[in-house]
C-alpha positions as CSV (number, residue, x, y, z in Angstrom):
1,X,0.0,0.0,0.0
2,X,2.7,2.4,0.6
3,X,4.4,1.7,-3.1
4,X,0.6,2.6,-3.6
5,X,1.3,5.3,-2.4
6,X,3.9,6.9,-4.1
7,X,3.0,6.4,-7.1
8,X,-0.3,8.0,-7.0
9,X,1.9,11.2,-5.5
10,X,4.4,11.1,-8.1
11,X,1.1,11.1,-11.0
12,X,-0.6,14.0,-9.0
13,X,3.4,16.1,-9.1
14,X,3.3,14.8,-12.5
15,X,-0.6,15.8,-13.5
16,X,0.1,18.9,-11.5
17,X,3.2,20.0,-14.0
18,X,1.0,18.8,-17.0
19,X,-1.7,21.8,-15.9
20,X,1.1,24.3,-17.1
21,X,0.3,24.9,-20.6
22,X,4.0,25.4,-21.7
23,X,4.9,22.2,-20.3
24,X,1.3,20.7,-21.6
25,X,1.9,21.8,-25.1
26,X,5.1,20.4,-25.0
27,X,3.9,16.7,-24.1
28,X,1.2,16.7,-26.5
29,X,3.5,17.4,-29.2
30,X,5.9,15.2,-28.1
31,X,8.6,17.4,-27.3
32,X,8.7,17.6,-23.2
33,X,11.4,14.9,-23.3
34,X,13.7,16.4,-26.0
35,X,14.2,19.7,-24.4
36,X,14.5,18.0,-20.5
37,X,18.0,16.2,-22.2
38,X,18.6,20.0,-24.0
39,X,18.5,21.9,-20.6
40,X,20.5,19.3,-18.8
41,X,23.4,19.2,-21.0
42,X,23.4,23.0,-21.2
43,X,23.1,23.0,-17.6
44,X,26.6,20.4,-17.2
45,X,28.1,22.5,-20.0
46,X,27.4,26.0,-18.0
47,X,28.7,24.6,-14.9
48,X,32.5,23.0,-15.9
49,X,32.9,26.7,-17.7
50,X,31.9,28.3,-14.3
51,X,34.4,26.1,-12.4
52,X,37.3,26.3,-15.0
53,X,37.0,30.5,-14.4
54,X,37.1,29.7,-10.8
55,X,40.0,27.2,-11.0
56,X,42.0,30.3,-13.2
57,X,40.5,33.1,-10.5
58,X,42.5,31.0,-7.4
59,X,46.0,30.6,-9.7
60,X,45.9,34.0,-10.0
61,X,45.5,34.7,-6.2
62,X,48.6,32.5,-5.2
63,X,50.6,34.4,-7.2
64,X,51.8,31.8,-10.1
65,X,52.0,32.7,-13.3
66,X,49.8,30.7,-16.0
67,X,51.9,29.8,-19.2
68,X,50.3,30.6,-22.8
69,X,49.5,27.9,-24.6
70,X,51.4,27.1,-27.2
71,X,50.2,26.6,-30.8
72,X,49.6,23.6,-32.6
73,X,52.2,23.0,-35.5
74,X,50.6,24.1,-39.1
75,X,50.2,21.2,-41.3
76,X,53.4,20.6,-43.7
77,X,52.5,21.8,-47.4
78,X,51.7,18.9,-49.7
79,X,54.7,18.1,-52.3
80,X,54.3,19.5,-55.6
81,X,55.8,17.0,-58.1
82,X,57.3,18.7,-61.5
83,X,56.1,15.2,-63.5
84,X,52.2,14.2,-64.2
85,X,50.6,10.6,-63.0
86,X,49.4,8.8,-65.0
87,X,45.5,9.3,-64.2
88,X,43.9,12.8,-62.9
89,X,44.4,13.3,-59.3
90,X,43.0,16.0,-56.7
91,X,44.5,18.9,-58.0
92,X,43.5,18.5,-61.4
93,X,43.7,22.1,-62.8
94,X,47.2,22.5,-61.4
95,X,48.2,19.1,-63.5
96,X,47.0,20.4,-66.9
97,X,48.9,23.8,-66.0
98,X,52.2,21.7,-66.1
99,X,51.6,20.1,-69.0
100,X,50.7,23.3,-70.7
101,X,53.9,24.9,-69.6
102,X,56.1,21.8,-70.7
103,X,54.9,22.0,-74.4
104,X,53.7,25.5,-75.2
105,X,56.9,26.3,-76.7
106,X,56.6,24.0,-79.1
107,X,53.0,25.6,-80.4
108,X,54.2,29.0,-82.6
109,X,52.5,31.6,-84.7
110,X,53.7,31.6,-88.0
111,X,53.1,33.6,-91.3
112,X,52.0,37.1,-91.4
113,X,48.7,36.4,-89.6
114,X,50.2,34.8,-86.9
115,X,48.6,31.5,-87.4
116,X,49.5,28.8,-84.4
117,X,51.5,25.8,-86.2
118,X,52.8,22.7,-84.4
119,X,56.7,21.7,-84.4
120,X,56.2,18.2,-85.7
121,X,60.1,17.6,-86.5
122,X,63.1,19.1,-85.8
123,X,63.1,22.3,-87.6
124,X,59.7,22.0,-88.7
125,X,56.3,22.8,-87.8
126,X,52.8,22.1,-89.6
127,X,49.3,24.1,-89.8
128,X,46.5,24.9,-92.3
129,X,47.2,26.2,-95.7
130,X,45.4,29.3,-94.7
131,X,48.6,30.6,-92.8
132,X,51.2,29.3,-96.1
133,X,48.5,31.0,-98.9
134,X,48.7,34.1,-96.9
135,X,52.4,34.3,-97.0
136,X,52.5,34.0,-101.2
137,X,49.6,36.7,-101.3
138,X,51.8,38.8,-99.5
139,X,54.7,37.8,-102.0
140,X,52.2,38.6,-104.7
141,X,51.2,42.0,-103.6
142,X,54.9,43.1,-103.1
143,X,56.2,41.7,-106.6
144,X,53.0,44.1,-108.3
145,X,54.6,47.1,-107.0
146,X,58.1,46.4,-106.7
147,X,59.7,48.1,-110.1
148,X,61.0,46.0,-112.8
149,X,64.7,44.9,-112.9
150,X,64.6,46.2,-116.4
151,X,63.1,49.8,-115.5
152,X,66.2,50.3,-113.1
153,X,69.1,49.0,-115.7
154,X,67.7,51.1,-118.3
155,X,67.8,54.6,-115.7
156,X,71.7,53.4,-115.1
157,X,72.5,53.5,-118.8
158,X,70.2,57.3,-119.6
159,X,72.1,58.7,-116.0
160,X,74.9,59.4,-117.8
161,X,77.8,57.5,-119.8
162,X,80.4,55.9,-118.2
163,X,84.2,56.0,-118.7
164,X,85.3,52.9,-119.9
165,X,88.6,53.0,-119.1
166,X,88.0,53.9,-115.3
167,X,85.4,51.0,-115.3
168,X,87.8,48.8,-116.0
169,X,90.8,49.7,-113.9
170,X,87.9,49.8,-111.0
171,X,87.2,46.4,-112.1
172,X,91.0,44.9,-112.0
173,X,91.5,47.3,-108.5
174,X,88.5,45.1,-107.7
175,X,89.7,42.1,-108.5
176,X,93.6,42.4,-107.1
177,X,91.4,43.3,-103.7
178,X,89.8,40.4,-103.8
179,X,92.5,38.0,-104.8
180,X,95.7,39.1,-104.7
181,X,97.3,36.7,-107.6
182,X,94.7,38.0,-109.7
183,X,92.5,35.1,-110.0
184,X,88.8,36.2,-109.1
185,X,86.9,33.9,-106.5
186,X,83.9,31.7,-107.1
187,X,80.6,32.5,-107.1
188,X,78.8,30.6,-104.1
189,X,75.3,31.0,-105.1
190,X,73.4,31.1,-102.0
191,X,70.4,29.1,-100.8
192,X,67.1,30.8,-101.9
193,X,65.0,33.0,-98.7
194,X,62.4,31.5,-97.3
195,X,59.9,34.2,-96.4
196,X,58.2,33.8,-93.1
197,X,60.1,30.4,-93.1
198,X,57.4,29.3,-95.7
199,X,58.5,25.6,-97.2
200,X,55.5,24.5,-98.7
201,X,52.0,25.1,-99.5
202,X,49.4,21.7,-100.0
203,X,46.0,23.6,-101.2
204,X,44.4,20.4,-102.0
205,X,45.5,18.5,-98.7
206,X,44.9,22.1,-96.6
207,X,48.1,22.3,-95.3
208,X,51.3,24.0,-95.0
209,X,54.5,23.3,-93.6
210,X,56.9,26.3,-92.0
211,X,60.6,25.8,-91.0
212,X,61.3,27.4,-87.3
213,X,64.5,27.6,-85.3
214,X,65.9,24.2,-84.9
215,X,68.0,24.9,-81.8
216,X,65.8,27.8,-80.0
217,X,62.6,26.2,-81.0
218,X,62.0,22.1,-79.5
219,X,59.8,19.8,-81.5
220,X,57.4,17.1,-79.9
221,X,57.9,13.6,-79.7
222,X,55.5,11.6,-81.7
223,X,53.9,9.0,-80.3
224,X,51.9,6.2,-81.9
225,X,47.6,6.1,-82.0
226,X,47.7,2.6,-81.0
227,X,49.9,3.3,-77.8
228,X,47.2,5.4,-76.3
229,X,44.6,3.1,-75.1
230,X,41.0,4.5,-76.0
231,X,39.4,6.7,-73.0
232,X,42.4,8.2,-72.1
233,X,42.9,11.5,-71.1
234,X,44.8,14.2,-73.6
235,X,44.9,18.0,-74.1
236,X,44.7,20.5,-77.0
237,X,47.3,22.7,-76.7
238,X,47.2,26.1,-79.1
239,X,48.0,29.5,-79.2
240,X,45.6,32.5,-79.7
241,X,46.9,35.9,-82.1
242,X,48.8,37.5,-79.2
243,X,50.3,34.3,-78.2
244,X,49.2,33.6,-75.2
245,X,48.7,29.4,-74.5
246,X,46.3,27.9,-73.7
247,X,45.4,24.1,-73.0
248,X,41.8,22.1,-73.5
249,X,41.3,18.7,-71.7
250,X,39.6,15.7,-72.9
251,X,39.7,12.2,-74.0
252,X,40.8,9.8,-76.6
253,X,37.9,7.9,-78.0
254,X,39.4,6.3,-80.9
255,X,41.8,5.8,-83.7
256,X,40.0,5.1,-87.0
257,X,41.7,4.3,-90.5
258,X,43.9,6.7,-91.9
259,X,44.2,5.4,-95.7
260,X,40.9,7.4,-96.6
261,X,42.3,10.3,-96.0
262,X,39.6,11.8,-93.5
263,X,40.2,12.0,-89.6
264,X,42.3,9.6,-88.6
265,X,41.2,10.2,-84.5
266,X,38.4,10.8,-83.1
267,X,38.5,12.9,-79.2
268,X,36.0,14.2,-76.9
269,X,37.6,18.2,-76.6
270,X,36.4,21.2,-78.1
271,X,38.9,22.0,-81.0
272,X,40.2,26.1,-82.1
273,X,39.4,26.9,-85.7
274,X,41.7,28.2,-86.4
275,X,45.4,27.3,-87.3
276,X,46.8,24.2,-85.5
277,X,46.3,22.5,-81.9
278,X,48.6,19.5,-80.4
279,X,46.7,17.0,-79.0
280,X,49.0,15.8,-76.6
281,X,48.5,12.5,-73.7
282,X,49.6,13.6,-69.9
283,X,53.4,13.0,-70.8
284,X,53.2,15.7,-73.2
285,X,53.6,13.6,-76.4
286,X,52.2,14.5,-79.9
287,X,49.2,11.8,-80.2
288,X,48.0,14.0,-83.1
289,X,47.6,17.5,-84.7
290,X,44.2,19.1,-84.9
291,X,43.5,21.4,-88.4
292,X,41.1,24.2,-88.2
293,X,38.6,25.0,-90.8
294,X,40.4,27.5,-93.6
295,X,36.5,28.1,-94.7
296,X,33.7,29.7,-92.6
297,X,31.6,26.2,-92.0
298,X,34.9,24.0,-92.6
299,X,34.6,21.2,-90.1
300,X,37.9,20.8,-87.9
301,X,40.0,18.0,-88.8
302,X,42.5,15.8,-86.7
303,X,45.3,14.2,-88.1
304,X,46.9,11.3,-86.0
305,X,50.7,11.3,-85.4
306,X,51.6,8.7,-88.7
307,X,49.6,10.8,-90.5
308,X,51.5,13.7,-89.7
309,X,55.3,12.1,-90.3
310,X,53.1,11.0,-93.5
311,X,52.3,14.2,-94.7
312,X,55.3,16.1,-93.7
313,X,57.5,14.0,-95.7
314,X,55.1,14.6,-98.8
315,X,54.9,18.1,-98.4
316,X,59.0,18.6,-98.7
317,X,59.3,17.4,-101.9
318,X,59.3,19.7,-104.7
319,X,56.3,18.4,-107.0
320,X,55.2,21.3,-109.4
321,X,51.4,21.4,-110.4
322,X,51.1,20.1,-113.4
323,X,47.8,20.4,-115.7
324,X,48.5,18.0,-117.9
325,X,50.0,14.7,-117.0
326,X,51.4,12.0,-119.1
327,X,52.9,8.7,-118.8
328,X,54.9,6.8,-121.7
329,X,53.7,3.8,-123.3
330,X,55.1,0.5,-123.4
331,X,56.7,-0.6,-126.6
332,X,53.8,-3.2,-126.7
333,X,51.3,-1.2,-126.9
334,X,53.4,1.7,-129.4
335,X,53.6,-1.0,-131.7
336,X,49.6,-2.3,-131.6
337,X,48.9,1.1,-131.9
338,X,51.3,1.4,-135.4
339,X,52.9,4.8,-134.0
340,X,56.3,5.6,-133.8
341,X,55.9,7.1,-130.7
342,X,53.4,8.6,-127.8
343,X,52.8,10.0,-124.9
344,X,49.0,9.1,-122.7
345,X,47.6,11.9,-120.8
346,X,47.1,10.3,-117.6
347,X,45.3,13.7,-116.6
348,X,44.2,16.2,-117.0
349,X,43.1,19.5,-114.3
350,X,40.2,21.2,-116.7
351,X,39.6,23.8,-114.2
352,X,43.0,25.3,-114.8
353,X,42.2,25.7,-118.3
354,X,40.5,29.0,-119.8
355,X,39.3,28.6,-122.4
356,X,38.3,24.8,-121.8
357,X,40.8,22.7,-123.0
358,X,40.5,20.2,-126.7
359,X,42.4,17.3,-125.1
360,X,40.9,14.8,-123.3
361,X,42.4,12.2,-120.5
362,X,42.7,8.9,-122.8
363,X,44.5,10.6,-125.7
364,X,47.9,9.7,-127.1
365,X,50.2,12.9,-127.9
366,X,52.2,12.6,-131.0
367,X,53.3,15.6,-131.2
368,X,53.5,19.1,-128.6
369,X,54.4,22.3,-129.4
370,X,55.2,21.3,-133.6
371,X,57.7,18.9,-132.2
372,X,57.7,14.9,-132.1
373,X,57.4,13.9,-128.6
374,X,60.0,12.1,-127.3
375,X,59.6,11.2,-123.7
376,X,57.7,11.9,-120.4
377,X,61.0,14.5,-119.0
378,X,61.3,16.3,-122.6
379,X,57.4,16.6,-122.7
380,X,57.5,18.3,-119.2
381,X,60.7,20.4,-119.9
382,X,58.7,22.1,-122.9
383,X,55.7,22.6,-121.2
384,X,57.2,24.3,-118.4
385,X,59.2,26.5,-121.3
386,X,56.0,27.8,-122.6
387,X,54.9,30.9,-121.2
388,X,51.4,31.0,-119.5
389,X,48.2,31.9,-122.2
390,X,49.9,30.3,-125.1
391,X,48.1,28.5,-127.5
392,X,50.1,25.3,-128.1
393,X,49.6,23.2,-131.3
394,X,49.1,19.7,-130.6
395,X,48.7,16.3,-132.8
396,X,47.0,13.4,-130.6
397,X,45.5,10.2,-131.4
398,X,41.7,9.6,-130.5
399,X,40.6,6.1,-130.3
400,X,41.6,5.5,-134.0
401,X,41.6,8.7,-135.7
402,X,44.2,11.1,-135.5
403,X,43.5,14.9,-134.9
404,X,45.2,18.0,-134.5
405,X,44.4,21.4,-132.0
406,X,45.3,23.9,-130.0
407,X,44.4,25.1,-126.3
408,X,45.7,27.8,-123.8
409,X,48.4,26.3,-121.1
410,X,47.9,27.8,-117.8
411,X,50.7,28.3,-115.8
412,X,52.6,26.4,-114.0
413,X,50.8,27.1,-110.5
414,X,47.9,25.3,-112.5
415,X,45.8,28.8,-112.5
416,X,44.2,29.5,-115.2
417,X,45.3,32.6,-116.9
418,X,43.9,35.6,-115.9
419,X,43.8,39.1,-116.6
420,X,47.4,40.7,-116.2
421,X,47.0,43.3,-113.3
422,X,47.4,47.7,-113.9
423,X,50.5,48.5,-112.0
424,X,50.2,52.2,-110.8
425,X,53.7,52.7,-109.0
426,X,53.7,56.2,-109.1
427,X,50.5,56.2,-106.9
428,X,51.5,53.3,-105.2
429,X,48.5,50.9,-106.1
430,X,47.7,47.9,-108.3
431,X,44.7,46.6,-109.6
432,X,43.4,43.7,-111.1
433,X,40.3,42.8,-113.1
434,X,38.8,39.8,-111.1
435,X,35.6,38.4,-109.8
436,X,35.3,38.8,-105.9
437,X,33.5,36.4,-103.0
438,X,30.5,38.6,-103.9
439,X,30.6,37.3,-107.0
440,X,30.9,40.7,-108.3
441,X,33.5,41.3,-112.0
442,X,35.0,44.3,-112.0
443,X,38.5,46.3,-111.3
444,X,39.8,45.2,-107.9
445,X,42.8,46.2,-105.7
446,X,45.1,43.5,-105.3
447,X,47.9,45.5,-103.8
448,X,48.6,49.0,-102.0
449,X,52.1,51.0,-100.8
450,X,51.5,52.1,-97.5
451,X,53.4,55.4,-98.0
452,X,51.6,55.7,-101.4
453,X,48.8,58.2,-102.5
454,X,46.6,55.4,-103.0
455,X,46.9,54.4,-99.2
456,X,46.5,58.2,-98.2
457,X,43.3,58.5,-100.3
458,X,41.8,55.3,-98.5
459,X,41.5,52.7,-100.8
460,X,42.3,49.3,-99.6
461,X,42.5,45.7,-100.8
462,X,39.6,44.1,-102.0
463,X,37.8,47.3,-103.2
464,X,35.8,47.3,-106.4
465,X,36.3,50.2,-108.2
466,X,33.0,51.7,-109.9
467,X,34.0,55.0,-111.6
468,X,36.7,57.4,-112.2
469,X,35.6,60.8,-112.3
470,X,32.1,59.7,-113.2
471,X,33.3,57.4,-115.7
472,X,32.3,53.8,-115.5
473,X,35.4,51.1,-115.1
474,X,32.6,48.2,-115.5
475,X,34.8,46.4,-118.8
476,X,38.4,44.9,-119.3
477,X,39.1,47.9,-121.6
478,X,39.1,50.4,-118.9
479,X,43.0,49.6,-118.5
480,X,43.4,52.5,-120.4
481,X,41.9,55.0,-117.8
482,X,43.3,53.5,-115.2
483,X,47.1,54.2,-116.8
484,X,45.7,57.5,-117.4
485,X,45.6,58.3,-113.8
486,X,49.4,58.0,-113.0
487,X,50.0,60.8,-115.7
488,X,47.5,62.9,-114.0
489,X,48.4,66.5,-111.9
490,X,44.9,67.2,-111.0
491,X,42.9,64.8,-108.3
492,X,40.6,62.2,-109.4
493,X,37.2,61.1,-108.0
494,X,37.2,57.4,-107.2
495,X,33.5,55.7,-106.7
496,X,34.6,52.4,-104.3
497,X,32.7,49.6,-103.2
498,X,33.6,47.7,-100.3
499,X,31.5,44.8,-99.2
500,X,28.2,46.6,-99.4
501,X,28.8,49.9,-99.0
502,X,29.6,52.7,-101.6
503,X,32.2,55.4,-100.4
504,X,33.7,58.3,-103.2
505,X,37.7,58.9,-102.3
506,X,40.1,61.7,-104.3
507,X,43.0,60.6,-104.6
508,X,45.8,63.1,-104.8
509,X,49.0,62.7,-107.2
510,X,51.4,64.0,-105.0
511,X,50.0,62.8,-101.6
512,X,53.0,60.4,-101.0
């Protein structure tokens, strides 16, 4: 009865808390218990502080001194290794920053653009044809306003005659200098300037291939498609215009077949457009070299390393276009055919030919140029002899009939022949009847001085020139005006169009 008891006081204490309607709300919602543990555990917390002030109040009061605690050692730095893992680790940013650094010096803007190329080989590096074409436009421009060879001989002789007997003791005086037992030295002729380190240009293949500094400038190792397992990680390294490097991360999905000439690797990472990118794996090796489009639209291609060695070697030898190609016969087939001799063109580039050309691919050549032919060499030492827009007899055999002709060679660029361009040098401009990407014939500028009057009266390349002081330019015969204007004292009125806008310019004779 007693245990009775107590436990009906201890449910009246307990119904007597309940009748609080904090506490109440808290039970019904089941929270009573929950905030009983909170308050105790702030209530142990609040006392050991209170008693650790206490314990530091009663060393101060006797007098000893309490020592400063001293601070816990910092953490050592983590070690920064110089060389790449083989797989991505934690501070993967800071990896593909190394490998950046360890090959962008072998990614370098060449040509006059400053197109990025890729050092493939000692010595030489490899991008689009873009960067190559620009360099022999530039060549162009400067040859159509550099005076002739012939102009500046013929000012020598009318300056003045010379004495003939001072020429020559200048010329023995030379000479003794020179050598001094007389005997003059041998002309070395020298190795011909490559401008802008240019070596070749492939238009068909879209590349170009540029010779660097082979002991400031290191080239890449290559390394194999098929020693890169598929999946693996590799970077895109490239430069922008102002040279500054930059690398792309990705992956290696596969190597596909390289004898069709299209990509021969496929990888997951956004390629530049422009120029050439080394796709390199994390020990900074050349798996491949990636080609941006020359073309607005042009899809990016990637060539793997054997592809590269490939085309490198191809591009260094010297292999003129040819329009017409021919390949000898065998005696067997000379003497089934009852000829003496003949030559088979083999092919034949129409689109180089203006007007379109009489031969055909299948016909035997008997005779080129009013001569027998003889043999493939002699047949391509005569063509190259004949000068570009030259009508050249032929004699050919067709099937069984033999017929004779005539058609235009183009030159030996295989261009067709074009227009020969007005060279103003006196003003400092030269221009060029042509048809433009707008599709647009008419009286272009090809090339401009930059200290000319041309230059100072705004015109610029790629302007169409409508009129000349009213006059319409709109036909090849309009050569004549344009010659006119170097003659000219008085200012002209030049109507331009450029792109799609029409803008009137004066250009001033003596504004140089």
């Amino acid at each position: 009865m007693g245990e009775l008891g107590l436990l009906e006081r201890w449910a009246l204490s307990v119904g007597s808390l309940l009748r609080i309607p904090f506490i109440r709300t808290l039970h019904e919602r089941q929270l009573l218990f929950p905030v009983v543990i909170i308050l105790i555990v702030a209530g142990v917390l609040v006392q050991g502080a209170l008693e650790a002030g206490r314990a530091v109040e009663a060393a101060d009061a006797d007098g000893v001194p309490t020592a400063a605690p001293e601070p816990l050692p910092l953490p050592p730095d983590p070690p920064r290794r110089p060389d790449l893992e083989k797989t991505p680790l934690t501070y993967f940013d800071d990896y593909w920053g190394q490998l950046r650094e360890r090959v962008e010096d072998r990614v370098v803007l060449v040509g006059p653009n400053s197109v990025p190329a890729v050092v493939v080989m000692p010595g030489l590096a490899l991008t689009t044809a873009a960067a190559g074409e620009a360099v022999l436009a530039e060549l162009d421009r400067e040859a159509l306003l550099r005076p002739d060879e012939r102009e500046g001989d013929d000012a020598e002789v009318g300056g003045g005659e010379v004495d003939a007997e001072l020429a020559e003791a200048t010329e023995t005086d030379d000479a003794a200098v020179d050598d001094p037992d007389g005997k003059p030295e041998p002309m070395v002729e020298e190795p011909p300037a490559r401008p802008h380190g240019l070596v070749a240009v492939d238009s068909e293949q879209g590349l170009a291939l540029f010779e660097v500094d082979i002991e400031r400038v290191p080239s890449f190792s290559l390394v194999l498609p098929a020693a890169v397992p598929s999946g693996a990680y590799v970077g895109a390294v490239t430069r922008d215009r102002s040279g500054r490097s930059s690398i792309t991360p990705g992956h290696l999905v596969a190597a596909r077949g390289e004898d069709t000439g299209d990509a021969s690797l496929e990888v997951s990472v956004p390629l530049s457009s422009t120029g050439a990118s080394a796709v390199v794996d994390l020990d900074g090796e050349l798996v491949g070299v990636a080609l941006g489009g020359s073309v607005l639209g042009e899809r990016t291609r990637l060539l793997s390393s054997s592809a590269v060695r490939r085309s490198v070697v191809e591009l260094q030898r010297v292999d003129r276009c040819r329009a017409i190609s021919v390949a000898a016969l065998s005696p067997e087939v000379i003497a089934l055919l009852d000829i003496e001799q003949g030559l088979l063109v083999e092919r034949l580039r129409a689109e180089a030919f203006v007007p379109e050309p009489s031969l055909r691919p299948g016909d035997i050549i008997l005779e080129w140029d009013g001569e027998p032919v003889e043999s493939v060499d002699a047949f391509n030492v005569r063509s190259d002899a004949i000068e570009a827009g030259t009508l050249t007899r032929y004699r050919v055999l067709r099937g069984r009939r033999r017929l004779s002709g005539g058609t235009v060679l183009p030159g030996v660029d295989c261009a067709p022949p074009v227009e020969p361009p007005v060279r103003l040098l006196g003003l400092g401009v030269a221009l060029r009847w042509d048809v433009g990407a707008d599709g647009v014939e008419g009286w272009r500028v090809v090339a401009t001085r930059p200290d000319g009057a041309a230059a100072a009266a705004g015109l610029e390349l790629g302007d169409l020139v409508l009129t000349i002081d009213g006059r319409a330019t709109d036909d090849v015969d309009s050569r004549a005006s344009f010659e006119r204007l170097e003659r000219r004292v008085e200012p002209a009125l030049l109507t331009l169009r450029r792109v799609d806008r029409v803008r009137i310019v004066a250009l001033l004779p003596d504004a140089q």
